[in-house]
Backbone as a ProteinNet text record, in pm:
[ID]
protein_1_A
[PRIMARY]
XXXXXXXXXXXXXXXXXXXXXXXXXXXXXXXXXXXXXXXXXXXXXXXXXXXXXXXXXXXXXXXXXXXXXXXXXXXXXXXXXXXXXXXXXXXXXXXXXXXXXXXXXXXXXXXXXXXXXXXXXXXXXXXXXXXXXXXXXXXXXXXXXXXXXXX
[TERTIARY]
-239.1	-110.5	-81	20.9	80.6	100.1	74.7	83.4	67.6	206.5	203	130.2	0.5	-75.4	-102.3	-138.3	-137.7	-199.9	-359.7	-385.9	-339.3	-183.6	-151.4	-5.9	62.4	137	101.8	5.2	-55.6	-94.7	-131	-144.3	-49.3	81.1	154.7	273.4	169.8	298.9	205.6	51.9	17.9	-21.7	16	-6.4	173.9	288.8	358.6	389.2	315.6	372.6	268.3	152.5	90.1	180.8	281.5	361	457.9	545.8	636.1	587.8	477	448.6	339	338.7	255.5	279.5	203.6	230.7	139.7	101.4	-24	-135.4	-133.1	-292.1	-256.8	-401.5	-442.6	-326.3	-306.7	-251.1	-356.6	-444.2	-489.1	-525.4	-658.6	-607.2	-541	-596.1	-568.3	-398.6	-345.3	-207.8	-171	-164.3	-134.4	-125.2	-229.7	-266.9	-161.7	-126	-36.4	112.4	112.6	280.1	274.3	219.6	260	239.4	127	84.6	-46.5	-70.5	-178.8	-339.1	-395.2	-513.1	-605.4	-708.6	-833.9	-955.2	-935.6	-1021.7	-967.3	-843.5	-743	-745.3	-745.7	-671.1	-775.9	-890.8	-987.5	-1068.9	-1061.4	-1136.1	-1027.1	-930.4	-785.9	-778.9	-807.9	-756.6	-890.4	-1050.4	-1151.8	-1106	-1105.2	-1024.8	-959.9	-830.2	-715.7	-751.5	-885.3	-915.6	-1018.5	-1107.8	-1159.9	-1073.6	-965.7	-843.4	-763.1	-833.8	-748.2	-598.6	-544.1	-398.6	-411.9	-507.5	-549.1	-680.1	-676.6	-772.1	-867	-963.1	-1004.9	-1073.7	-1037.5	-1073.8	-1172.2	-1269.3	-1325.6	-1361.4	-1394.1	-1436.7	-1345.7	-1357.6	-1253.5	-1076	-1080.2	-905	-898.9	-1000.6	-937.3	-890.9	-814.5	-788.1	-734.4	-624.8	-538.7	-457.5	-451.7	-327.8	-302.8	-213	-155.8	-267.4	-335.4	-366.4	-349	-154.9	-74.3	44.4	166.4	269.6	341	440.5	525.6	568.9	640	692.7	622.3	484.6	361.1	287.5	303.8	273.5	351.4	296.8	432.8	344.3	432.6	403	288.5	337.2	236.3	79	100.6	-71.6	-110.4	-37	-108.3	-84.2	-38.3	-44	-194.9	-218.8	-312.1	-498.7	-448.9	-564.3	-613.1	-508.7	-539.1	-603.3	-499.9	-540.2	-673.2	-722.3	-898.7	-951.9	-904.7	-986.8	-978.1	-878.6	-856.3	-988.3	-1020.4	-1112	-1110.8	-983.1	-958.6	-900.9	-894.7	-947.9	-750.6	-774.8	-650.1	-609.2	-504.6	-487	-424.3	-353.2	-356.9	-454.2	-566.7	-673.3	-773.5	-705.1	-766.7	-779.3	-869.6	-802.9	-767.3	-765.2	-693	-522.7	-461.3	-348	-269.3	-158.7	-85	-42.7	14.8	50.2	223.2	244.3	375.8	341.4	209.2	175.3	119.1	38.8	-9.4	84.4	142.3	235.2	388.9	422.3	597.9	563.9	492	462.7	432.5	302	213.5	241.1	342.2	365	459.6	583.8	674	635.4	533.9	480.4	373.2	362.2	316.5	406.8	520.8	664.5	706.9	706.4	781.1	677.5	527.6	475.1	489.6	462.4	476.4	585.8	737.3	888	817.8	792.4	779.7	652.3	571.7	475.4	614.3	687.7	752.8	836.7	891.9	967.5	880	757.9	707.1	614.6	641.2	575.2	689.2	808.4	922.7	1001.9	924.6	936	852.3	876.4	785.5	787.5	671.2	664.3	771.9	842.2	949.5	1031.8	1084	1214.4	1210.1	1075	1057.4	1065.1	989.5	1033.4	1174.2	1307.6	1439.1	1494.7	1448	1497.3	1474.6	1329.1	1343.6	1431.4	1426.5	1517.9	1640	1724.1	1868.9	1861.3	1748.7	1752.4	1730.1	1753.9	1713.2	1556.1	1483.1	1333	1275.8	1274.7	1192.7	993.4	1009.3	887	853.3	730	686.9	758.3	762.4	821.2	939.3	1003.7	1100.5	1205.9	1204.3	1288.1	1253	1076.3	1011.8	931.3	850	708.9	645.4	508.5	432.8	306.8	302.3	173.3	150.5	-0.6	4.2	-155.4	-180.1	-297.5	-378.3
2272.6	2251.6	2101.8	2061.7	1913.7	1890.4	1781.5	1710.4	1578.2	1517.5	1357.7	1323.2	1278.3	1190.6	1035.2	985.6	829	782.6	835.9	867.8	876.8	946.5	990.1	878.8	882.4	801.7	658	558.9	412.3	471.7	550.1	543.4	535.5	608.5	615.5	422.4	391.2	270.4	160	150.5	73.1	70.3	258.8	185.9	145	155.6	135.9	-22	-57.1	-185.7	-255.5	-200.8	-274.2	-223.4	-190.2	-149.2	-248.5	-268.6	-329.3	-521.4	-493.4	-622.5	-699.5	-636.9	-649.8	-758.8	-832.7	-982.7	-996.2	-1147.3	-1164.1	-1147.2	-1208.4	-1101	-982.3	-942.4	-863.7	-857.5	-735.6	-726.3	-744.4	-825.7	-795.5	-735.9	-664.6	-548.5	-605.7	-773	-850	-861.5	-858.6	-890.3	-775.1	-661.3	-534.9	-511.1	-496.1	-506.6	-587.7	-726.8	-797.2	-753.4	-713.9	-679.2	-581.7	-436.1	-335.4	-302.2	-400.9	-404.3	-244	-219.9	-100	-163.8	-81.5	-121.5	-86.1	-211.7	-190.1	-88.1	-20.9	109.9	216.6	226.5	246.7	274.9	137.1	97.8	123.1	79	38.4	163.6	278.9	352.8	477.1	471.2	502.1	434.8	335.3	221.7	264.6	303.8	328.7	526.2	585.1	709.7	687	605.8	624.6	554.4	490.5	371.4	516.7	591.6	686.3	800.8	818.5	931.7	864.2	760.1	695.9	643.3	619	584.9	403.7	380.6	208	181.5	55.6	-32.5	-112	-96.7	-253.1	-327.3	-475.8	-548.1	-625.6	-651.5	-760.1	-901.2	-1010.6	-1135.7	-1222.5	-1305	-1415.4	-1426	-1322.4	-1341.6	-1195.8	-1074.4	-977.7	-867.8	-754.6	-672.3	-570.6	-538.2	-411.3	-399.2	-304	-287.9	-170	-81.4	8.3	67.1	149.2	246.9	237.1	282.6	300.4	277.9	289.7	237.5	301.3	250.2	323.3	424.2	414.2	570	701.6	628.5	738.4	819.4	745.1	778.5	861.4	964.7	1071.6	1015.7	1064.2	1102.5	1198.5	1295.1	1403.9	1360	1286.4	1228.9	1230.3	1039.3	1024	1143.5	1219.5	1364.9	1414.3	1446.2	1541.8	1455.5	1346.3	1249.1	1228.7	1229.2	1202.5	1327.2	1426.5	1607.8	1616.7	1566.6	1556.7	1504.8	1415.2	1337.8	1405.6	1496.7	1519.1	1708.5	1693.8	1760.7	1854.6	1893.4	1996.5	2097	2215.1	2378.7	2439.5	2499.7	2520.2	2645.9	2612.9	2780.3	2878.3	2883.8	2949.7	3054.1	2970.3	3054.1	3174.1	3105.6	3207.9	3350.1	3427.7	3541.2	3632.7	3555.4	3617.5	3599.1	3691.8	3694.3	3876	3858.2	3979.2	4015.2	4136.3	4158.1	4059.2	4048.5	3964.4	3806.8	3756.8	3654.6	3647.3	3771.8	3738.8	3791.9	3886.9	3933.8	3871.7	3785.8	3699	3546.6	3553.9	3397	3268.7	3302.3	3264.6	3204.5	3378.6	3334.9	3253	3288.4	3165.3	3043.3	3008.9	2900.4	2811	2880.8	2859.3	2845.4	2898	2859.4	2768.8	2675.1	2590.2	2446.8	2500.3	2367.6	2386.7	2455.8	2473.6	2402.7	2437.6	2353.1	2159.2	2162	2020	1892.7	2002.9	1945	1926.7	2018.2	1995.3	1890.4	1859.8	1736.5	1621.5	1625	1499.9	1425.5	1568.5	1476.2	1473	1461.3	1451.6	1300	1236.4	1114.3	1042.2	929.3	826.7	752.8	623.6	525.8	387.1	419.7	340.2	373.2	497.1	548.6	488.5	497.2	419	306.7	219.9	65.4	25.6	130	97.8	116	208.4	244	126.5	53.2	-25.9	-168.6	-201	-320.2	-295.2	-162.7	-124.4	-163.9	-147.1	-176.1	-374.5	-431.9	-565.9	-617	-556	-540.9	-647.5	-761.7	-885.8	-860.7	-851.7	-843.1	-875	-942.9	-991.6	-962	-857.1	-762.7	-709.4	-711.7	-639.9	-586.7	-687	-659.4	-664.3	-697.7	-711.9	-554.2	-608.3	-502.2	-470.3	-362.9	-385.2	-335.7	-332.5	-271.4	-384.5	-414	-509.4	-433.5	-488.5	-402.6	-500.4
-130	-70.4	-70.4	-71.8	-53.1	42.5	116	199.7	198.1	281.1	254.2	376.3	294.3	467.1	393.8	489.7	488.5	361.8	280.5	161.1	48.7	84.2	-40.4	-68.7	53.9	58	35.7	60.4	53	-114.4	-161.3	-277.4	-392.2	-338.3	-416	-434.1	-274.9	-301.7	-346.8	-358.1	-408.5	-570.2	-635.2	-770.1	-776.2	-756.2	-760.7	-718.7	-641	-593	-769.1	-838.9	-960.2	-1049.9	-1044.4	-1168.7	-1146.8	-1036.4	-1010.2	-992.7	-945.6	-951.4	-1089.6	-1161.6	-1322.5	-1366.8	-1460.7	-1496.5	-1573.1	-1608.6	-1716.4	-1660	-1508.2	-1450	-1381	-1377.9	-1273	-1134.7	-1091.2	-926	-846	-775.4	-645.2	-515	-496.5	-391.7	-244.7	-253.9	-137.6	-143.3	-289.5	-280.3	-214	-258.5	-247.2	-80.3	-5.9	124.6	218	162.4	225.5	196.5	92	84	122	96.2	109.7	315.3	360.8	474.2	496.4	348	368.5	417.6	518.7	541.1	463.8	448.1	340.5	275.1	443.4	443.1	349.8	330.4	289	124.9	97.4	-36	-121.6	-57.3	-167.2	-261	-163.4	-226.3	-289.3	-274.5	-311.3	-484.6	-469	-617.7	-673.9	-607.4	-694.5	-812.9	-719.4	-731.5	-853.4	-853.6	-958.4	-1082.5	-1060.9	-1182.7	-1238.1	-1198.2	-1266.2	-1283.7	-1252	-1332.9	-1448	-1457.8	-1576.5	-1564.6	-1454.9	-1381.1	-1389.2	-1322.1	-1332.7	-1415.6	-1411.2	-1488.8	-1385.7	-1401.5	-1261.8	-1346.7	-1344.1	-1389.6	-1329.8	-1323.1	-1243.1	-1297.2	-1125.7	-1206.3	-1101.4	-1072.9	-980.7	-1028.5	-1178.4	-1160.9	-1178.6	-1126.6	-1113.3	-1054.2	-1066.7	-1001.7	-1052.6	-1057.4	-1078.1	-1213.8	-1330.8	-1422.8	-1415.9	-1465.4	-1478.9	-1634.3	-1672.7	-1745	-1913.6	-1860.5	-1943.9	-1906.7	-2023.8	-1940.3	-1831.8	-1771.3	-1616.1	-1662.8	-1791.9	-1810.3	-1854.3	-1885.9	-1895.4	-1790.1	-1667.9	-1596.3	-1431.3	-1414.2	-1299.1	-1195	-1062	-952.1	-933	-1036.7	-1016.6	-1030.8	-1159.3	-1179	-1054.3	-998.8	-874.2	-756.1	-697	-595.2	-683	-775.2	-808.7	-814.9	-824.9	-804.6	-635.4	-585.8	-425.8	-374.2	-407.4	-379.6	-416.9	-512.3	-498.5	-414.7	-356.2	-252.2	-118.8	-48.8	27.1	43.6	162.4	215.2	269.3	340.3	425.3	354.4	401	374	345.7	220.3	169.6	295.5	368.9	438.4	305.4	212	83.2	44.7	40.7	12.2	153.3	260.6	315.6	354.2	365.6	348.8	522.4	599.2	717	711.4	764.2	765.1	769.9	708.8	736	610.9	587.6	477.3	435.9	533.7	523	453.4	515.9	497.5	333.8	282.7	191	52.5	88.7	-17.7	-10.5	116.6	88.8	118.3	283.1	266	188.2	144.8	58.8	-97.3	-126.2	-269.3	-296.3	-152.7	-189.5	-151	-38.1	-63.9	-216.3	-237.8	-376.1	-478.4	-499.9	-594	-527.7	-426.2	-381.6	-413	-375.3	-427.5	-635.9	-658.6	-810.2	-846.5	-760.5	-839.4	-801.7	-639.4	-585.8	-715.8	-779.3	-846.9	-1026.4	-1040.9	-1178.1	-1134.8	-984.3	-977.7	-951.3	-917.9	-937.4	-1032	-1119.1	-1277.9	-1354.3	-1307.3	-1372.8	-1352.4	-1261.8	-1198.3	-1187	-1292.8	-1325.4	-1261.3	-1268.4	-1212.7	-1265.5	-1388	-1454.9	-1375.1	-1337.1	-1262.9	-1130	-1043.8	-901	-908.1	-1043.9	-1066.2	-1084.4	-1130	-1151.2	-998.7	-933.9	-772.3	-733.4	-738.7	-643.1	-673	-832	-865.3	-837.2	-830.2	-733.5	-617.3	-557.2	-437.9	-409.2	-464	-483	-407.9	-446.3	-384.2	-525.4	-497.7	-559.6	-637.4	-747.9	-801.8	-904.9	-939.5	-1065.9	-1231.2	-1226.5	-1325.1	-1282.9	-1275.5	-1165.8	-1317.1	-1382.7	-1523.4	-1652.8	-1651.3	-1744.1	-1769.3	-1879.4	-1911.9	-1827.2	-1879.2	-1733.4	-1835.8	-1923.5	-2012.6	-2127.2	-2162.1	-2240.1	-2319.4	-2506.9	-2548.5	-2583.2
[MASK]
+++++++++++++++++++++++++++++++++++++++++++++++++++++++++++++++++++++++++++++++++++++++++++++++++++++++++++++++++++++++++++++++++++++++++++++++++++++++

């Protein structure tokens, strides 16, 4: 099931804030932390996560930190939701099998077509499309009108 918890949400704005903020180096998890104001406990093992789903890069070394994978428009929402959804621990009620027949034969299934449409709209929405939202929104960033992928 989907659910936006603090996890999933700090994740989604810190690879976003390395897309939006991309340049000739590395993003920083320290940068990241200060702008976005996400805590460390937080971030860090969040950014380890998305660098082994193949979403980021980690660079290390005194100038490094964060790139994007591949480029913004390669990459959905959905990726990152389905990367976090691994990390998360607690017990699908979906799968359980107490309930009613109401629950398991109407509830259930339309809960399950509703995350099914919510997952086709968020791999339908890239991280290019959130990088154009936020330059509408005059939200100041490294890249803000540039690239963000380099080989």
């Amino acid at each position: 099931m989907i659910r936006l918890t603090k996890r999933l949400l700090f994740a989604i704005e810190a690879v976003l804030d390395i897309a939006y903020n991309a340049g000739a180096t590395p993003v920083r998890s320290l940068e990241i932390t200060e702008r976005e104001g996400i805590p460390r406990r937080y971030l860090e093992p969040v950014l380890q996560e998305l660098v082994r789903a193949k979403i980021l890069v980690g660079i290390r070394g005194p100038s490094g930190g964060y790139r994007l994978a591949r480029e913004r428009r390669r990459i959905s929402l959905g990726d990152i939701v389905r990367t976090v959804r691994n990390l998360e621990t607690g017990e699908d009620p979906i799968s359980d099998p107490a309930g009613s027949a109401l629950g398991h034969q109407v509830v259930r299934p339309l809960w399950l077509e509703l995350q099914d449409e919510t997952m086709r709209r968020l791999d339908a929405l890239t991280l290019e499309d959130l990088c154009a939202r936020a330059h509408r929104a005059g939200i100041e960033g490294r890249a803000a009108a540039g690239g963000d992928f380099e080989i």
